[in-house]
N, C-alpha and C positions, 0 to 999 in steps of 0.2 A: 260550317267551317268558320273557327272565330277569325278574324280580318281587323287590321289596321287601318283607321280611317286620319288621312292626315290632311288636313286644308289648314293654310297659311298663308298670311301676308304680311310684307314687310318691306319698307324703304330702303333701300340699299344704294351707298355711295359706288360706284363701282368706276372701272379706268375708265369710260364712257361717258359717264355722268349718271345720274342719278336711273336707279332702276328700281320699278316694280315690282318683287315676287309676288305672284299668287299663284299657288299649285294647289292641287288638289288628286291627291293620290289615294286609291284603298290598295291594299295588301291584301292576301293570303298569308294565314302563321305558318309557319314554314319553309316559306318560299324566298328564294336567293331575286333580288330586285338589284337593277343599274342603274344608276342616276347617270344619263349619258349629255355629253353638251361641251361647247365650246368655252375657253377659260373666260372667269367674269359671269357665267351666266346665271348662279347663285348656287352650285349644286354643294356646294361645303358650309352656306349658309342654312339650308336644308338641316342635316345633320346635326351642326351647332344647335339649331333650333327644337330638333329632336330631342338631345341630350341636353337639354335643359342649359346650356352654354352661351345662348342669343335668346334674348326676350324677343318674338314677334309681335307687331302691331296689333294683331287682331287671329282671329283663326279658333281653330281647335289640333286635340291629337287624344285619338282616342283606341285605346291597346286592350284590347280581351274586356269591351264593353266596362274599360274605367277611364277614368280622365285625367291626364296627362298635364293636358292644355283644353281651357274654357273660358274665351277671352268674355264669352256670355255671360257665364257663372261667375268669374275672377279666379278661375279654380289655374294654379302655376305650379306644377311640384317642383320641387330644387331638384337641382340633377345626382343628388345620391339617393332618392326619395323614385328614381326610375332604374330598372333594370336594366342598364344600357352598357355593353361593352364598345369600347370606343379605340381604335388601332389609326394613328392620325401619319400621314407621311414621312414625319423624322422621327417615327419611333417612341417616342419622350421617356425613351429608359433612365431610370436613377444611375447618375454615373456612379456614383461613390458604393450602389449597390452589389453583391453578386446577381446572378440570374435569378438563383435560390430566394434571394431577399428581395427584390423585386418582386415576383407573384406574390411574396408572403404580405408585400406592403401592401396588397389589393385585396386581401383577403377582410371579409366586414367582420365588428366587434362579434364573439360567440360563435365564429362560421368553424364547420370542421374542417381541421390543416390537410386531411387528405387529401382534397382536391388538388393541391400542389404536387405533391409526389403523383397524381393521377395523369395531370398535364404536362411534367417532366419527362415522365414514359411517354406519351400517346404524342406528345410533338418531338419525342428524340433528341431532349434535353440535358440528357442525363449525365454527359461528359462537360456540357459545357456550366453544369449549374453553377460552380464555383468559380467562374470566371465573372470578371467586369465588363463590361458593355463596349468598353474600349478595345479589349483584346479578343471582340466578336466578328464576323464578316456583315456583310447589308443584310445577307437573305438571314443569318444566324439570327441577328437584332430585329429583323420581321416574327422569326419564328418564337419569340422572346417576349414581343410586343402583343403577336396574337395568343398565346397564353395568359398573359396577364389578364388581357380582354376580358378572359373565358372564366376567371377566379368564380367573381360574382354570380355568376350562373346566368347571365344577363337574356332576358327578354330578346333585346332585339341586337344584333351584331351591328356595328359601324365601321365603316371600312373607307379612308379618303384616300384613296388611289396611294392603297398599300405596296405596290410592286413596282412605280414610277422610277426608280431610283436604281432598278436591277436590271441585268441580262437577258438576253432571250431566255436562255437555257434553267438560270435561276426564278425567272419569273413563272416558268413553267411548272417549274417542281410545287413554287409558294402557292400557284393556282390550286394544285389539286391539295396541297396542306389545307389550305381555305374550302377546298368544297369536302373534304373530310371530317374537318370541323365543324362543318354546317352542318352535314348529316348527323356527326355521332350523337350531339347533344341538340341535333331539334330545334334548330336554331331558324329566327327571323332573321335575313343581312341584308342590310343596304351597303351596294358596294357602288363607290364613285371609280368610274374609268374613263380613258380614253382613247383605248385598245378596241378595235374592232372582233379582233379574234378572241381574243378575251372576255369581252363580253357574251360572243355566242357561245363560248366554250363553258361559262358559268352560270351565266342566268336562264332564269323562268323566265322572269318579265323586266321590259325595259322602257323606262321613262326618257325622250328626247326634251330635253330643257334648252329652251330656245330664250333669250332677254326676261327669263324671269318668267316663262310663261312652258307648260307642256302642249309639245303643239305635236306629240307622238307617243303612242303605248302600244305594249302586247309583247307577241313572242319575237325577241331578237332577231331571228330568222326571217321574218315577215317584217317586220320596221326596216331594216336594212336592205332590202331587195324588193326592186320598183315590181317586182313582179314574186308573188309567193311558189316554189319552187317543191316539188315531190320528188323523191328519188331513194335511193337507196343508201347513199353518202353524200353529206357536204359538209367541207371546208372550208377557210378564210386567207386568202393569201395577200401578195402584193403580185403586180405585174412587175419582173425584171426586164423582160424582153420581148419584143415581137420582129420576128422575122418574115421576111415573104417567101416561099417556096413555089414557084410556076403559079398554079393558080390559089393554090391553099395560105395559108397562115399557123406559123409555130408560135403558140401563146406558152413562154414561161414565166410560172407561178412560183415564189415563196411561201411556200406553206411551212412553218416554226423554221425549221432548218433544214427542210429538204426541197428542192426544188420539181417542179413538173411539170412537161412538155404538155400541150394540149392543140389538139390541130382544129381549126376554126377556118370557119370562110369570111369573106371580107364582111357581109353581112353581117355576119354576130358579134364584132370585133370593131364595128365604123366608128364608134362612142368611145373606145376604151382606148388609154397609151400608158406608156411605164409610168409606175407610181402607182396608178389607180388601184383600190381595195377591190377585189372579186368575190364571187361565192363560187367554188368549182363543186360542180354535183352531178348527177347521174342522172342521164333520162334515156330510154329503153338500152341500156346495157356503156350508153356513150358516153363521155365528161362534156358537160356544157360550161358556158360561164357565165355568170350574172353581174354587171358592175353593180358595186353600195354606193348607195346614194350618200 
């Protein structure tokens, strides 16, 4: 399996004061990865870094056994010289563009135009192509933004916490746009989040980025729950409510937008109050609940 191998360092002014990056991550091609962590911790420096946008200190990056970045070698490619689609929080759509002229602005010298009418169709563009960016919705100007992405036929997806800006409801639909588009064309994505549910609902594998440093990996499922969990189903909610009932406890969950009673003894429940993120799952036929760490 060819694998992305990414080590970097870099000095990083941040609101804190000065930080460290050093990470060191491999990939699997293919695989949907989460750069997870609190704001400041470097996780968009990453990315920049990726896409050839931030010079790092030192490091490598190394993609289908070529080299990217070889701070050994001196080896830097310029970031049109890497196969990268890159979909950044505000969109950065050409205003004065239609939608139409926008993907076609990203298309490289000699590339075949089909790929545009291909991603017009396949993102359900096609009413809005002649429109301006201005007379779009948030989730329209995502769906707008990750096409363009996709022109190049980019290597690896770049994703800085594309859905930040939307609804539950809308964030939900852009989620499974984005793992559709991951699948059709076979794609690498680093995606920056800060969604709990979200994250389990999209990735393979997930980086915790802690001051610059990973101080967690693996399966979302397993990083986020102090204890690894088998069942039949699980989900990611918020605690709305806990009730006391004689001796029992009514745990209700937010799960996207439905809610669910869950009956608990004081025992399972002594750690947990409203707010807290859960994992609700199955174990011999019951719902249990796991607080996220």
């Amino acid at each position: 399996m060819a694998t992305i191998k990414i080590n970097l360092q870099k000095k990083l002014n941040a609101a804190s004061g000065m930080l460290h990056l050093d990470v060191d991550m491999n990939i699997e091609k293919g695989q949907l990865v989460t750069i997870y962590g609190e704001s400041g911790a470097g996780k968009t420096s990453i990315l920049r870094m990726l896409a050839g946008l931030m010079e790092a200190d030192s490091g490598q990056i190394l993609v289908n056994e070529k080299h990217w970045l070889s701070s050994q070698e001196r080896i830097c490619l310029k970031p049109q010289e890497r196969r990268i689609g890159f979909v950044f929080q505000d969109y950065a759509l050409f205003p004065n563009m239609t939608v139409k002229e926008n993907l076609k602005f990203a298309l490289e010298k000699g590339q075949d135009k089909s790929i545009v009418e291909e991603l017009i169709e396949f993102m359900e563009l096609g009413d809005l192509q002649n429109r301006h960016p201005e007379k779009l919705s948030g989730g329209q100007k995502q769906r707008v933004a990750l096409a363009r992405a996709l022109v190049r036929k980019p290597e690896i997806l770049l994703l800085d916490e594309p859905l930040s800006a939307l609804d539950a409801k809308m964030r939900s639909k852009l989620q499974d746009y984005i793992l559709k588009v991951h699948r059709k064309y076979h794609l690498t994505t680093l995606l920056i989040s800060h969604e709990v549910g979200e994250v389990i609902k999209m990735a393979d594998k997930i980086f915790i980025l802690e001051d610059g440093k990973i101080s967690k990996h693996g399966k979302p499922i397993d990083v986020f729950s102090s204890k690894q969990i088998s069942g039949k189903f699980q989900f990611s909610g918020e605690i709305v409510q806990i009730e006391k009932e004689e001796i029992i406890f009514i745990v209700t969950v937010l799960i996207g937008a439905n809610f669910v009673k869950i009956v608990a003894e004081e025992n399972e429940i002594s750690n947990m109050k409203v707010g807290d993120k859960v994992i609700v799952a199955s174990k011999a036929f019951n719902p249990i609940l796991r607080k996220i760490n």
